[in-house]
C-alpha positions in Angstrom: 0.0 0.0 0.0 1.4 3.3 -0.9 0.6 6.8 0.9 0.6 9.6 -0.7 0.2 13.5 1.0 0.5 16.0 -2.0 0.7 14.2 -5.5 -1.0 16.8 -8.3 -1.9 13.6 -10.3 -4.0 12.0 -7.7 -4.7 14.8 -5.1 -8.7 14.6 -4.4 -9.2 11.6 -6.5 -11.2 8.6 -5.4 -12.4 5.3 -6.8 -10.9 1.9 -9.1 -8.6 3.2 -12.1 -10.0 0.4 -14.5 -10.1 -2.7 -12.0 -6.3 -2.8 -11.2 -5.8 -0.4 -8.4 -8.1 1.7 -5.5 -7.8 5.1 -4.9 -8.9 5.8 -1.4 -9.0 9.6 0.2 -7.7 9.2 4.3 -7.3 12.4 6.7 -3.8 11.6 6.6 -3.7 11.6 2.6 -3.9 9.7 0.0 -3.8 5.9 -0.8 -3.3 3.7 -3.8 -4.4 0.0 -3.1 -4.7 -3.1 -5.4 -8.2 -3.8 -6.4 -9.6 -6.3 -4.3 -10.0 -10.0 -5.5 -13.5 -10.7 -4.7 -13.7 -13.7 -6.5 -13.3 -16.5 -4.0 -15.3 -15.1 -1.2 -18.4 -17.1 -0.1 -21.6 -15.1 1.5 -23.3 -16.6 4.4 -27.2 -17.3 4.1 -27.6 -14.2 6.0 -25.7 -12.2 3.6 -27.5 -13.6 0.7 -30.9 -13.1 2.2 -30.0 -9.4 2.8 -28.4 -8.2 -0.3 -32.5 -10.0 -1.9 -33.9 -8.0 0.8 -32.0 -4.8 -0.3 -32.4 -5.4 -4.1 -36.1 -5.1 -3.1 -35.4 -1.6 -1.2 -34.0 -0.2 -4.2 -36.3 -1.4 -7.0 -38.8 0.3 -4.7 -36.8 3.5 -4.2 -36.7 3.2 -8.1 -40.2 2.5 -8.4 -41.1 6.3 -5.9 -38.5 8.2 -8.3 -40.1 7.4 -11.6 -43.3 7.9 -10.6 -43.5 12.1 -10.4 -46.6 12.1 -8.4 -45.1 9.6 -5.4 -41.7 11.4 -5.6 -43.3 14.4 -4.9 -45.4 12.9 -2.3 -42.2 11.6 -0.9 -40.6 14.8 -1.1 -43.2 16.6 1.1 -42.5 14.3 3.9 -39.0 14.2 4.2 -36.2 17.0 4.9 -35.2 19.2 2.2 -31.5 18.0 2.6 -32.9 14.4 2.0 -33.3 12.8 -1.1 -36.3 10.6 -2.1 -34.2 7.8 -3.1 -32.6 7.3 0.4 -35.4 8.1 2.3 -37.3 5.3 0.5 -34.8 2.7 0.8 -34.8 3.6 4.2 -38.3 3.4 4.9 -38.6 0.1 3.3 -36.0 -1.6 5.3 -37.8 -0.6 7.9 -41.0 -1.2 7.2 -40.6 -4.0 4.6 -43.6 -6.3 6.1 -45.9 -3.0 5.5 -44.5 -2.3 2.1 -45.0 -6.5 0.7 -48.6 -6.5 2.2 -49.4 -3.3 0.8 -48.0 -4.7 -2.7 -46.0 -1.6 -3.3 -43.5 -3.5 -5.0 -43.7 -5.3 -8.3 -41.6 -8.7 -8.3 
């Protein structure tokens, strides 16, 4: 792992350069990492069952966006510094029992 503190090349930059190396912003500085193998890792039933449950959070969020009259629904009832999409992922995580009986979302 290399640190870097004032490079004009890579200063503020962060993200994968094309899926060989990281770019990640610290207090300290800056740092250039390999990009992670991911390849071999196995998910636990747990992790499985929630990355389903948060597909299902987005394609709602996604669902309240493209619809003009629910995002602005939405948008009443949230903080102005909030943004619809987050604030209905959030909701249905929380209330995902409410949102399946209700049949809000379209599987």
């Amino acid at each position: 792992m290399a640190k870097n503190n004032n490079n004009i090349i890579i200063n503020g930059i962060s993200g994968h350069i094309g899926k060989q190396v990281v770019v990640k912003q610290y207090s300290f500085g800056t740092v250039v990492t390999k990009y992670p193998d991911m390849s071999n890792v196995i998910h636990t039933q747990k992790q499985i069952k929630e990355k389903g449950r948060f597909a299902r959070a987005v394609a709602f969020a996604q669902s309240i966006i493209k619809n003009p009259e629910q995002k602005m629904e939405w948008q009443q009832k949230i903080p102005k510094d909030k943004k619809v999409y987050h604030a209905a992922i959030q909701w249905f995580l929380e209330n995902e029992d409410l949102a399946s009986s209700q049949s809000v979302v379209g599987n």
